[in-house]
SEBA-666080 format. One record per residue: residue number from 0; y, x, z of N, C-alpha, C in turn. Coordinates in nm, 2 decimals, decimal comma, m for minus. Atoms other than C-alpha are relative to their C-alpha. Example, Ala and Ser with C-alpha at 12.3 -4.5 7.8 and 13.67 -1.06 7.14 Angstrom:
REM SEBA-666080
(0 (m0,12 0,09 0,00) (m0,45 1,23 0,78) (0,12 0,09 0,00))
(1 (m0,11 m0,09 0,00) (m0,11 1,37 0,71) (0,11 m0,08 0,08))
***
This chain:
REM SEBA-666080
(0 (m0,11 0,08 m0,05) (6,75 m4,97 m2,88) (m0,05 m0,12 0,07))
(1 (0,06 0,10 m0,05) (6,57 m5,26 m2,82) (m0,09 0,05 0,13))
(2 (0,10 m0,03 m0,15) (6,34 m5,11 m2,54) (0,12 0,04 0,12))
(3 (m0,12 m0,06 m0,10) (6,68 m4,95 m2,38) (0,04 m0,15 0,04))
(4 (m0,08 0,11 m0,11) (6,82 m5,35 m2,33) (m0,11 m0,08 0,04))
(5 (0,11 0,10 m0,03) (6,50 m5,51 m2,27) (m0,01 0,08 0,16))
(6 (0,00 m0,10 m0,14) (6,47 m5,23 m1,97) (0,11 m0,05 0,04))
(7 (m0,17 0,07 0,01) (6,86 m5,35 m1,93) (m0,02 m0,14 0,10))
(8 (m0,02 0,12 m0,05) (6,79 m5,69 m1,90) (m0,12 m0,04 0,14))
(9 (0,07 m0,02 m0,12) (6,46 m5,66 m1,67) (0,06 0,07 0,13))
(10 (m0,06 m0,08 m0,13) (6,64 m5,44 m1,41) (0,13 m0,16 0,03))
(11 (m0,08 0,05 0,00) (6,95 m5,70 m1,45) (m0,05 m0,10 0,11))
(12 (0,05 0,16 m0,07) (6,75 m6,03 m1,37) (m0,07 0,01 0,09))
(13 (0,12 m0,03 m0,11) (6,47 m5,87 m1,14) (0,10 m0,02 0,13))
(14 (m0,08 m0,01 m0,08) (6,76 m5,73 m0,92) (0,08 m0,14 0,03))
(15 (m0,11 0,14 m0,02) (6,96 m6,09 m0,92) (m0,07 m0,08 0,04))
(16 (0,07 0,08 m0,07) (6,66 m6,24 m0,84) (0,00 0,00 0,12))
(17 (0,03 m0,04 m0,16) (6,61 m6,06 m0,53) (0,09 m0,10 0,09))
(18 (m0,13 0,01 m0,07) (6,94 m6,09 m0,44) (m0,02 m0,20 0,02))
(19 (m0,01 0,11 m0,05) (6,95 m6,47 m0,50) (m0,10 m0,10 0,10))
(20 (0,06 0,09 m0,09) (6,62 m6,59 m0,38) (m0,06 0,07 0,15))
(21 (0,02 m0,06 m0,10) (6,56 m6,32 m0,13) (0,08 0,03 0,11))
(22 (m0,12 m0,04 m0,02) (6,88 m6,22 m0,02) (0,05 m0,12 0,06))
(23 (m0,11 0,10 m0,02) (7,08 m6,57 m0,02) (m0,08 m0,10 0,01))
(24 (0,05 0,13 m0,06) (6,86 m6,88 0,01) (m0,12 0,09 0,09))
(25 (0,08 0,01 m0,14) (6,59 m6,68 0,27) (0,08 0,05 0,09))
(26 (m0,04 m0,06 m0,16) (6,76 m6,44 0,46) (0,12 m0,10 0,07))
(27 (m0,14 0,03 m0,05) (7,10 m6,58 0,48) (m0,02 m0,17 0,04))
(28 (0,02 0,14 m0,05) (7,00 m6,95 0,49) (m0,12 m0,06 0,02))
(29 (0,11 0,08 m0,02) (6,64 m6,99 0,54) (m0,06 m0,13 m0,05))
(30 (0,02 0,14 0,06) (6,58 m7,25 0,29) (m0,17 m0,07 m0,01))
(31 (0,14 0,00 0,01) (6,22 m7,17 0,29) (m0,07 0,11 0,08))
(32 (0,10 m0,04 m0,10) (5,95 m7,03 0,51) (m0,10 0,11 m0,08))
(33 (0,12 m0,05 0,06) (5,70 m6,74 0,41) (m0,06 0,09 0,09))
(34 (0,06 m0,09 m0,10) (5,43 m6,54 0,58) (0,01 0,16 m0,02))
(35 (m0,02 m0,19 m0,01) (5,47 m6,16 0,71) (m0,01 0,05 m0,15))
(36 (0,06 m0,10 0,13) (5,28 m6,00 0,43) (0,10 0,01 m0,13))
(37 (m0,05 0,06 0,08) (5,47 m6,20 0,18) (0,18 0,02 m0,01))
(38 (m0,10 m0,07 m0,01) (5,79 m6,12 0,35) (0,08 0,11 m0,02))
(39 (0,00 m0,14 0,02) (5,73 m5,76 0,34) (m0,01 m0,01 m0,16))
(40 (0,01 m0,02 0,15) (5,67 m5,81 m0,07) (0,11 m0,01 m0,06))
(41 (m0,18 0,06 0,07) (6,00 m5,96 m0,16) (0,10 0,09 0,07))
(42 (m0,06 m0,16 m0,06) (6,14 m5,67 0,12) (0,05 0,12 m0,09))
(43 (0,02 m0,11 0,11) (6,01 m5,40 m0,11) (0,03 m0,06 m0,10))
(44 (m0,03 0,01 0,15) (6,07 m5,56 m0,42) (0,15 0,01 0,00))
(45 (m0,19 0,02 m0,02) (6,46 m5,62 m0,34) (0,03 0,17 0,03))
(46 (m0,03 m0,12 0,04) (6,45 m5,25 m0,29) (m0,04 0,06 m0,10))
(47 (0,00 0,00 0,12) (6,28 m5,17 m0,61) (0,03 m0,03 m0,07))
(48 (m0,10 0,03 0,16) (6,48 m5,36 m0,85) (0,12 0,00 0,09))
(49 (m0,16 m0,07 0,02) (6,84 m5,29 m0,68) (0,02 0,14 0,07))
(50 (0,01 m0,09 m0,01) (6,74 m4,93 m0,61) (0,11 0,09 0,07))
(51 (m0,12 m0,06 m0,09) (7,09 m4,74 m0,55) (0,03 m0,09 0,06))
(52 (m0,14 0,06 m0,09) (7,26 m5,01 m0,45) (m0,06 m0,08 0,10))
(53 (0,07 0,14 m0,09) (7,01 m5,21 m0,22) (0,08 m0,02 0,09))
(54 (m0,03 0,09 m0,10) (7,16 m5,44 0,05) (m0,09 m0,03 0,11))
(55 (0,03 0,01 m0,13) (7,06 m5,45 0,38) (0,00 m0,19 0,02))
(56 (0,04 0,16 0,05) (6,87 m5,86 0,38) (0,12 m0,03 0,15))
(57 (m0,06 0,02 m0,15) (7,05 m5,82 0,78) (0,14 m0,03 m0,07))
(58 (m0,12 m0,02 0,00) (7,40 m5,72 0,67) (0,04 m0,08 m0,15))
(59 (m0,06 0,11 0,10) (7,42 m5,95 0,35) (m0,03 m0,14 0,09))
(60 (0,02 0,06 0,03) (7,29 m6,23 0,49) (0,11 m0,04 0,15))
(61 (m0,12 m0,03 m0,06) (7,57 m6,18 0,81) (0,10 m0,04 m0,06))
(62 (m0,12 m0,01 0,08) (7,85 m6,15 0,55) (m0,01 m0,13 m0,05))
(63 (m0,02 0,10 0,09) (7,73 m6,47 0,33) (0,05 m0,12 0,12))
(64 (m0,06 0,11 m0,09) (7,77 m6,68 0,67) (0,11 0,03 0,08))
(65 (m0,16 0,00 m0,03) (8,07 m6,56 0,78) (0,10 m0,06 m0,13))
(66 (m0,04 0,03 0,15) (8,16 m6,63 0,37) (0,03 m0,15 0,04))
(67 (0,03 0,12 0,05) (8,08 m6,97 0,43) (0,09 m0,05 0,15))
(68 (m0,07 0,01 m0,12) (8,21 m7,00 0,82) (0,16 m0,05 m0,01))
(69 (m0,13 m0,03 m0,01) (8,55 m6,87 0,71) (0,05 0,01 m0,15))
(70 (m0,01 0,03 0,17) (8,55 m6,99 0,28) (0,14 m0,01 m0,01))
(71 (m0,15 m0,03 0,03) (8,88 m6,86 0,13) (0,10 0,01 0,12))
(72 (m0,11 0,00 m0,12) (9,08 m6,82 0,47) (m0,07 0,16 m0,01))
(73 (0,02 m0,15 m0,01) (9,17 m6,42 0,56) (m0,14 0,01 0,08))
(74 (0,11 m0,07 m0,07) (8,88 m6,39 0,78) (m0,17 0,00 m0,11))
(75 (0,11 m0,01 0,08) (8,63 m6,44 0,49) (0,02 0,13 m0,07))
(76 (0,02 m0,18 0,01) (8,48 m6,08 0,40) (0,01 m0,01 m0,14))
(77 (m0,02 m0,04 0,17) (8,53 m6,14 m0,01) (0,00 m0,12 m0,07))
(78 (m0,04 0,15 0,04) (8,73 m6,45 m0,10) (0,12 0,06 m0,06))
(79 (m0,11 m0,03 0,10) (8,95 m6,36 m0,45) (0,15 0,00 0,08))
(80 (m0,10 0,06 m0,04) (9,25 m6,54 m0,27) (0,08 0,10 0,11))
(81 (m0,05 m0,02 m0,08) (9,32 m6,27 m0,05) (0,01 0,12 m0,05))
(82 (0,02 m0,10 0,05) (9,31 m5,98 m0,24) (0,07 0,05 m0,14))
(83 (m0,08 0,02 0,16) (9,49 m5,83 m0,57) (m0,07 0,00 m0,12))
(84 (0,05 m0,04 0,14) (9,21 m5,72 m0,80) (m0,12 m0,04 0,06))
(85 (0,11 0,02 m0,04) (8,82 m5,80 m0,80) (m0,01 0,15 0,06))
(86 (0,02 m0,15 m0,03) (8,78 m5,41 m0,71) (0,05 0,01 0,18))
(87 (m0,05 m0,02 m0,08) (9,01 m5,43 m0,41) (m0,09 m0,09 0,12))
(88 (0,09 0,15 m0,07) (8,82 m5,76 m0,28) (m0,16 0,09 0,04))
(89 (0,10 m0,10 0,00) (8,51 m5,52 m0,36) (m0,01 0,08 0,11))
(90 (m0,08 m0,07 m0,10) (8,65 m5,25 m0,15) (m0,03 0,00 0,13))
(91 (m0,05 0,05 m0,12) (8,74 m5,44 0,15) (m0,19 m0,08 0,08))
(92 (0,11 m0,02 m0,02) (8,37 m5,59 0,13) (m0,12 0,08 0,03))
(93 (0,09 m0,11 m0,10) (8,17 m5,26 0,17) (0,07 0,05 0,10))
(94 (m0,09 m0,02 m0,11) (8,41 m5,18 0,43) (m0,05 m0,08 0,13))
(95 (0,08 0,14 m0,07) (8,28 m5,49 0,64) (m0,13 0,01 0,04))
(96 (0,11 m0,07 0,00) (7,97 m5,43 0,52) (m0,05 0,11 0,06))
(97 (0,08 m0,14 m0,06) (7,89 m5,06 0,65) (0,03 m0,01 0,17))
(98 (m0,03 0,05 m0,09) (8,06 m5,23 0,96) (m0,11 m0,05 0,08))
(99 (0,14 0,13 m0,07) (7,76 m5,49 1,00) (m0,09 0,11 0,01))
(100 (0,12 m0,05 m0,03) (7,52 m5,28 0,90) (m0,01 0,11 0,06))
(101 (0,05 m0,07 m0,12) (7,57 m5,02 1,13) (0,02 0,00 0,13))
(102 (0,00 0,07 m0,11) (7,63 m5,28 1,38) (0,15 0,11 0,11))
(103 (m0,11 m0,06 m0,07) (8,00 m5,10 1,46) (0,12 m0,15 0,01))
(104 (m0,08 0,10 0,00) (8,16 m5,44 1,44) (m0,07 m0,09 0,08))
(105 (0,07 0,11 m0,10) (8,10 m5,75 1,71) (0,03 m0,12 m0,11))
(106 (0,06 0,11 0,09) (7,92 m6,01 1,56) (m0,02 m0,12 0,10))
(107 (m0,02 0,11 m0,07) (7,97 m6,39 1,65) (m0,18 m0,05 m0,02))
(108 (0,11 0,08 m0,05) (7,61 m6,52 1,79) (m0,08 m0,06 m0,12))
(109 (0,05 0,07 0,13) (7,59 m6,78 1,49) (m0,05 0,04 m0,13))
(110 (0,05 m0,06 0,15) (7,56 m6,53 1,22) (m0,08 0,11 0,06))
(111 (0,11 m0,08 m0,06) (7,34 m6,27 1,45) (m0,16 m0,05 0,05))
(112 (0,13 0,11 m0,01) (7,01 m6,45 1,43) (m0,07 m0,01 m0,12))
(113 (0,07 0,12 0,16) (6,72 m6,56 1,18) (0,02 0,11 m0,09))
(114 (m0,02 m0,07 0,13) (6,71 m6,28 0,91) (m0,12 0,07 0,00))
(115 (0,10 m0,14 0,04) (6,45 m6,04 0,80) (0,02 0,10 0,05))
(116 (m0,04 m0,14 m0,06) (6,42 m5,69 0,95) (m0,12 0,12 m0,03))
(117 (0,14 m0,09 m0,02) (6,18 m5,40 0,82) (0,08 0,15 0,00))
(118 (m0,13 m0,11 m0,04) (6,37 m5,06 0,95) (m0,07 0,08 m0,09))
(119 (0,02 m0,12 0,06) (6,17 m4,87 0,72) (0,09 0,00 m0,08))
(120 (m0,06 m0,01 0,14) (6,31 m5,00 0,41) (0,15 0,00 0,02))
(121 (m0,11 0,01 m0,07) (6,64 m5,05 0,58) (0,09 0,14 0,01))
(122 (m0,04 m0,12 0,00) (6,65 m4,67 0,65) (0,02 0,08 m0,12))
(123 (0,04 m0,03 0,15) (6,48 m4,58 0,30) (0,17 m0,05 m0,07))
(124 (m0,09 0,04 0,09) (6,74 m4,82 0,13) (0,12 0,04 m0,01))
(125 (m0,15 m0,02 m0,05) (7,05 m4,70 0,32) (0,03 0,15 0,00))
(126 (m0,02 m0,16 m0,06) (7,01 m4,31 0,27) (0,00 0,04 m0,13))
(127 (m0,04 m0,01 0,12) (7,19 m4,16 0,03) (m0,11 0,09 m0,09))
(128 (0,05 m0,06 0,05) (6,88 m3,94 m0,07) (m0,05 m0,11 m0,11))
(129 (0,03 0,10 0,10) (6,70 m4,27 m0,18) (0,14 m0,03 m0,13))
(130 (m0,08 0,05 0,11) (7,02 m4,41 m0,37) (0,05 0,14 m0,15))
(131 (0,01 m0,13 0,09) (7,07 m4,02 m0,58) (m0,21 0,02 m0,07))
(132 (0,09 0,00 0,08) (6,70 m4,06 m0,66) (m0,03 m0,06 m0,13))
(133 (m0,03 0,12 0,07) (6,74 m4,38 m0,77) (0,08 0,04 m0,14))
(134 (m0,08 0,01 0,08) (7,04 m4,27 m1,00) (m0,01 0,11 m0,11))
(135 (0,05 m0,08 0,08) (6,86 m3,95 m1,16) (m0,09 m0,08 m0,05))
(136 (0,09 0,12 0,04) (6,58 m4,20 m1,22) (0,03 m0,06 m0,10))
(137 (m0,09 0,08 0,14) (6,82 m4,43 m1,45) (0,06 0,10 m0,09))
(138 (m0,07 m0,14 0,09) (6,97 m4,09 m1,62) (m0,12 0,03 m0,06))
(139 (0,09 m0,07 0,01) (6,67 m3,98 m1,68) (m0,06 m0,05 m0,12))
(140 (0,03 0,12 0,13) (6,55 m4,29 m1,87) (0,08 0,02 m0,11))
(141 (m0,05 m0,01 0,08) (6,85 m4,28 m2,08) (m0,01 0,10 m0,11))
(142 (0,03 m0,13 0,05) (6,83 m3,93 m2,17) (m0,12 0,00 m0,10))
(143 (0,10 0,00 0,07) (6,50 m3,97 m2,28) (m0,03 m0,11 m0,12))
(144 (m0,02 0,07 0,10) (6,55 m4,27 m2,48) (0,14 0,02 m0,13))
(145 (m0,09 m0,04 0,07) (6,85 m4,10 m2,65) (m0,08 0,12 m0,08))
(146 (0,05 m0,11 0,10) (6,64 m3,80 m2,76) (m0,14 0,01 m0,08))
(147 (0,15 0,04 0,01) (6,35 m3,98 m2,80) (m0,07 m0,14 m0,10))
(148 (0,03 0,14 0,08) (6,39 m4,33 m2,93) (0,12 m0,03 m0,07))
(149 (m0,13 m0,01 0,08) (6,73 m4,28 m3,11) (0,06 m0,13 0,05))
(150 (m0,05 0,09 m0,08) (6,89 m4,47 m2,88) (0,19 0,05 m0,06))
(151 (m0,14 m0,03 0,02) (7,31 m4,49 m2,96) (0,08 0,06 0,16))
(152 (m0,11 m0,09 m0,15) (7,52 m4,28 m2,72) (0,06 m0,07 0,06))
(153 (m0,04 0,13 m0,11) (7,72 m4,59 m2,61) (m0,06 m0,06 0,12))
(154 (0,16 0,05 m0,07) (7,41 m4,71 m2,43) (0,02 0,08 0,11))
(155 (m0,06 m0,04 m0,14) (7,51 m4,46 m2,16) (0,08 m0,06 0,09))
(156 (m0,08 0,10 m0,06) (7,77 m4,70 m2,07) (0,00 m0,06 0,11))
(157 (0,04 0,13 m0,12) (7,51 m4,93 m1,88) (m0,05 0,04 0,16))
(158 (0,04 m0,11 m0,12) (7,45 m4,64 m1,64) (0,05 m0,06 0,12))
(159 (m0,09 0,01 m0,10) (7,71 m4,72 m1,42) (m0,01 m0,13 0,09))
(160 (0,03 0,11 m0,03) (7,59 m5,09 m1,41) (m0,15 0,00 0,09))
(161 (0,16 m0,05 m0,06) (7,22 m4,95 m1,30) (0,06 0,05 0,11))
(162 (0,01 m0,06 m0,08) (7,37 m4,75 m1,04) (0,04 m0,12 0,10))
(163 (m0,05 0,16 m0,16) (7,57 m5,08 m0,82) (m0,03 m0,14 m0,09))
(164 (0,05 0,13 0,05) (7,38 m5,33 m0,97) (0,04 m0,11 0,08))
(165 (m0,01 0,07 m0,15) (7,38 m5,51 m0,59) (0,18 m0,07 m0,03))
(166 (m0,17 0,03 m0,02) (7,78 m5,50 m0,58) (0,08 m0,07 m0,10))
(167 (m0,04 0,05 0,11) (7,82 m5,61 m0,93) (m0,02 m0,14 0,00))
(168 (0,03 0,12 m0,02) (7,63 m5,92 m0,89) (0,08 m0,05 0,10))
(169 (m0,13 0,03 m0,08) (7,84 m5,94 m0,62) (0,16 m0,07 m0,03))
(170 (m0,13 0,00 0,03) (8,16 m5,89 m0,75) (0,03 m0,14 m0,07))
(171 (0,01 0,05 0,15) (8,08 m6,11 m1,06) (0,00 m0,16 0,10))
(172 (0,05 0,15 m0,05) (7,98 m6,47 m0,78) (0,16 0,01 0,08))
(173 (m0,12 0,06 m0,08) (8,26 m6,40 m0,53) (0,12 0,01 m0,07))
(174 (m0,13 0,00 0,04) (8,54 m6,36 m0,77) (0,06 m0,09 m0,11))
(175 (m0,03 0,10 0,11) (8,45 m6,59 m1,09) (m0,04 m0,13 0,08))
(176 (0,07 0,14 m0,07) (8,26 m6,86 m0,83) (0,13 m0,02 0,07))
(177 (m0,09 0,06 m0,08) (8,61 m6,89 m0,63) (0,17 m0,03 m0,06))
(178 (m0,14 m0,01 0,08) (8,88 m6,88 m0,91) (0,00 m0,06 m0,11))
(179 (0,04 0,01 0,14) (8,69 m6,97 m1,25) (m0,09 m0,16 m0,02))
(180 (0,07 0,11 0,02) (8,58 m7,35 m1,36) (0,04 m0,14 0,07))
(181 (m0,05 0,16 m0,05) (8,58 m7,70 m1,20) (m0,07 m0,04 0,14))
(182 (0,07 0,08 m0,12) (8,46 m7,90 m0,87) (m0,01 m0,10 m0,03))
(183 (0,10 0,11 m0,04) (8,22 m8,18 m0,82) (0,03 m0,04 0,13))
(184 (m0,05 m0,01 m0,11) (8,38 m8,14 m0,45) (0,12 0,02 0,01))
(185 (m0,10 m0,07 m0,05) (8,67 m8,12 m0,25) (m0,05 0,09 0,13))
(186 (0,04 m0,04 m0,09) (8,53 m7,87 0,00) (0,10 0,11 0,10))
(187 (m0,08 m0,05 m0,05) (8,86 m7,78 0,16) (m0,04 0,18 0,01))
(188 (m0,02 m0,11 m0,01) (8,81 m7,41 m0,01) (0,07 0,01 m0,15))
(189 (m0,02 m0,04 0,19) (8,86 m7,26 m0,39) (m0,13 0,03 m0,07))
(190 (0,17 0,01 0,10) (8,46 m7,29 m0,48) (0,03 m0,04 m0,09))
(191 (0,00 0,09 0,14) (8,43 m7,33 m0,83) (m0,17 0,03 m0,07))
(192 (0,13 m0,04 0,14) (8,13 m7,39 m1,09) (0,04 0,04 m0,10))
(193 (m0,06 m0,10 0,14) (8,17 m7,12 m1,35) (m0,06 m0,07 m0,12))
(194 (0,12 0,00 0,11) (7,87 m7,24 m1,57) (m0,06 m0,17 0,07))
(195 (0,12 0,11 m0,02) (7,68 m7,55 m1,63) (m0,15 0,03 0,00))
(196 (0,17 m0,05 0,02) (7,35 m7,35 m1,77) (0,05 0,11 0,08))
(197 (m0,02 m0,12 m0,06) (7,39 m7,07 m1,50) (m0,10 0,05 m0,05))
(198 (0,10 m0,09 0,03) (7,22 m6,83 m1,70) (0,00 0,16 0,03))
(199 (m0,06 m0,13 0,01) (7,39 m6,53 m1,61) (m0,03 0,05 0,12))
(200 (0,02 m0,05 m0,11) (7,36 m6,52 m1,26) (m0,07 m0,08 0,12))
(201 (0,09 0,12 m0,06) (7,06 m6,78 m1,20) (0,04 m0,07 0,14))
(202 (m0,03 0,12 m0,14) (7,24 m7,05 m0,98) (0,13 0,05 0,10))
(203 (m0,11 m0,04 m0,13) (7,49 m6,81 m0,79) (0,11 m0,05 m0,06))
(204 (m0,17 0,09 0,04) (7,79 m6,96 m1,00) (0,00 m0,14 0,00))
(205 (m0,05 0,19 m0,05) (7,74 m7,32 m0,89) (0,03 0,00 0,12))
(206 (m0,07 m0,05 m0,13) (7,98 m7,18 m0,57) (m0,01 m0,13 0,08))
(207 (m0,03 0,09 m0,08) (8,12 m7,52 m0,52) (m0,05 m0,13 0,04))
(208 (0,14 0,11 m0,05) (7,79 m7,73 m0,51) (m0,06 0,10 0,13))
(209 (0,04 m0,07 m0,10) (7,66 m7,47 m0,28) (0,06 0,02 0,10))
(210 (m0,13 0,03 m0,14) (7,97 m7,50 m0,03) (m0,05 m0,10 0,07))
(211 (0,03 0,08 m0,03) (7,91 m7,84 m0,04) (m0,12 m0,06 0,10))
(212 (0,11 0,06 m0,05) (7,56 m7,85 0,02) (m0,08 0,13 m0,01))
(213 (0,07 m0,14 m0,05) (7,45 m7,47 0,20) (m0,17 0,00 m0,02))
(214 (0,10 0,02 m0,05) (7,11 m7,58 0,26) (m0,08 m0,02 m0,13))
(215 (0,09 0,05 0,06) (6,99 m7,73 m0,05) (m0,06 0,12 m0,12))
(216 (0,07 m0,12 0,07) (6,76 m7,47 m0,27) (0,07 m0,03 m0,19))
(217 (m0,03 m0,02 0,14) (6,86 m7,62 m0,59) (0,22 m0,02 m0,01))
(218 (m0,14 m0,03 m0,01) (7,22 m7,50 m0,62) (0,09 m0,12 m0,15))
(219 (m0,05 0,08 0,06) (7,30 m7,76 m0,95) (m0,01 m0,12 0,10))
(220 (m0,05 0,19 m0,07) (7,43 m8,16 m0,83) (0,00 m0,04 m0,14))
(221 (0,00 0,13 0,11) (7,51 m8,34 m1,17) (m0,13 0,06 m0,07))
(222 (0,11 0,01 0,07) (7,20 m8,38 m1,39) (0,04 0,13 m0,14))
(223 (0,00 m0,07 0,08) (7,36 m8,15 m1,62) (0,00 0,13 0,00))
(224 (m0,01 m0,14 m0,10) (7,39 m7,83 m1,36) (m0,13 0,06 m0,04))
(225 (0,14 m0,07 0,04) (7,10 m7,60 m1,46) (0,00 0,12 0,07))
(226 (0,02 m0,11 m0,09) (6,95 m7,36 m1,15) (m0,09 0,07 m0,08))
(227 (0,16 m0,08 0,08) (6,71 m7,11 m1,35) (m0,10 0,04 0,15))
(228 (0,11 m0,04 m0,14) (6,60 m7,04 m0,95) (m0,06 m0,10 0,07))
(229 (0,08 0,06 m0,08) (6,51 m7,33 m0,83) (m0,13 m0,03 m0,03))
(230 (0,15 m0,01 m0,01) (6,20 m7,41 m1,03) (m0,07 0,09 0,03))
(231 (0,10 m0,12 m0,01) (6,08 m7,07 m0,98) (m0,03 m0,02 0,18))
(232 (0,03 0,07 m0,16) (6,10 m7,20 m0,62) (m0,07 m0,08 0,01))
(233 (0,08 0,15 0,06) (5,97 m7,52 m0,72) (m0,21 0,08 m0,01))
(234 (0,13 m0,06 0,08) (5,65 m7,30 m0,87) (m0,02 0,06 0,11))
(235 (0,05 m0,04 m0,13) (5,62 m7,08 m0,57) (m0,01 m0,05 0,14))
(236 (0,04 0,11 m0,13) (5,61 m7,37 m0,27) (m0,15 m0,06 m0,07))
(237 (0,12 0,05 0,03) (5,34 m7,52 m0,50) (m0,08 0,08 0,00))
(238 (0,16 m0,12 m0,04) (5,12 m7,15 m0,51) (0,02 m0,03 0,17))
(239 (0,00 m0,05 m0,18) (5,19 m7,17 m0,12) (0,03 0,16 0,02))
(240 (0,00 m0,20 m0,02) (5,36 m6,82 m0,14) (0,14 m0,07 0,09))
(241 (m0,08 0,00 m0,11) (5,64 m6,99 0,03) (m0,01 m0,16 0,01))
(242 (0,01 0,14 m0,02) (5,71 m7,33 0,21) (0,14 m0,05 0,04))
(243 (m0,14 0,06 m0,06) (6,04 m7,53 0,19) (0,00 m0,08 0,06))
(244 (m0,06 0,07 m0,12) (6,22 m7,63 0,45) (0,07 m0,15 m0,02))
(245 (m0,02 0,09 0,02) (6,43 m7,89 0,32) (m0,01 m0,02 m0,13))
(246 (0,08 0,07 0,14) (6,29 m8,11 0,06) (0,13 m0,10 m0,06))
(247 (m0,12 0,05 0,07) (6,58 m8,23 m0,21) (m0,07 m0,04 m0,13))
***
């Protein structure tokens, strides 16, 4: 049991990392600088820990600044306030999504620019052979920890969370970050901070400090706000694996 949530929680946090320090402070806002090679690592890795459900670094990081462009007003691609259920809101974002990324929608200048691009993995990540590999892959595990390590049959459950890991993390920032908690701002939207210790979804639920202030890497403001990402940013500017841009 214990090896089934430890596997659990490594896929959980690996994949959330991607997503937040790869995904959302490089691609989408370039908070920090890193060389090719290095690029290409955090590339591949963001496809091996969110396996089915990977994200295109292009077509997320498109969507987060239109997010931010057009915060809670209809034109924002997955803002609670316009929508009936998180699922529907969901929905209506891969909709957008499959839009961007197969470049069948016209894109405003400001958010077409500045992202990462490696077409292999792009291709790799976006084809449904990879994502059904991926998802025998996680079955497979189970299976074998159910006949193997007397794993409880409930434990199948988390399958479904292995399979859209990506969209979950998702679902979980744009729906509790714009409905759920308090402001430190008036940022003429519905940003909210879910969490003081964001431990859940390292820094993405301090929404409406990150409205506020897009750019800055450490997503807490009051001294009590706790980013679990930024030191690990903090720690990798000092190896020189990457170099920030703006200094906070």
């Amino acid at each position: 049991m214990y090896i089934v949530l430890a596997v659990f929680a490594v896929h959980w946090y690996l994949s959330l990392f991607c997503q937040t320090f790869f995904l959302h402070r490089y691609s989408a806002h370039k908070m920090f600088i890193m060389s090719k090679p290095w690029e290409r690592f955090f590339y591949l890795l963001t496809y091996l820990s969110q396996g089915s459900s990977y994200l295109s670094p292009r077509a997320y990081a498109i969507l987060h600044r239109m997010h931010h462009a057009f915060s809670d007003t209809e034109r924002d691609p997955h803002s609670p306030h316009h929508t009936k259920n998180v699922f529907t809101m969901m929905w209506e974002t891969k909709d957008i999504y499959n839009a961007v990324l197969n470049r069948k929608r016209v894109i405003e200048a400001q958010f077409e620019r500045n992202y990462p691009e490696w077409n292999l993995i792009e291709r790799l990540g976006d084809s449904w052979i990879s994502r059904v590999v991926w998802g025998l892959l996680y079955i497979a595990f189970y299976l074998v920890a159910f006949f193997y390590l007397d794993m409880h049959w409930a434990f199948f459950f988390l399958i479904p969370i292995h399979l859209l890991m990506g969209p979950i993390h998702g679902a979980i920032v744009n729906w509790s970050g714009h409905k759920y908690g308090y402001q430190n701002f008036d940022n003429q939207d519905k940003s909210k901070n879910s969490l003081i210790f964001d431990f859940l979804m390292m820094g993405e639920l301090f929404q409406n400090n990150h409205h506020k202030r897009p750019n800055s890497i450490n997503f807490g403001s009051k001294w009590f706000e706790i980013d679990p990402t930024y030191p690990v940013i903090k720690l990798l500017n000092r190896l020189k694996i990457i170099e920030i841009r703006k200094k906070n």
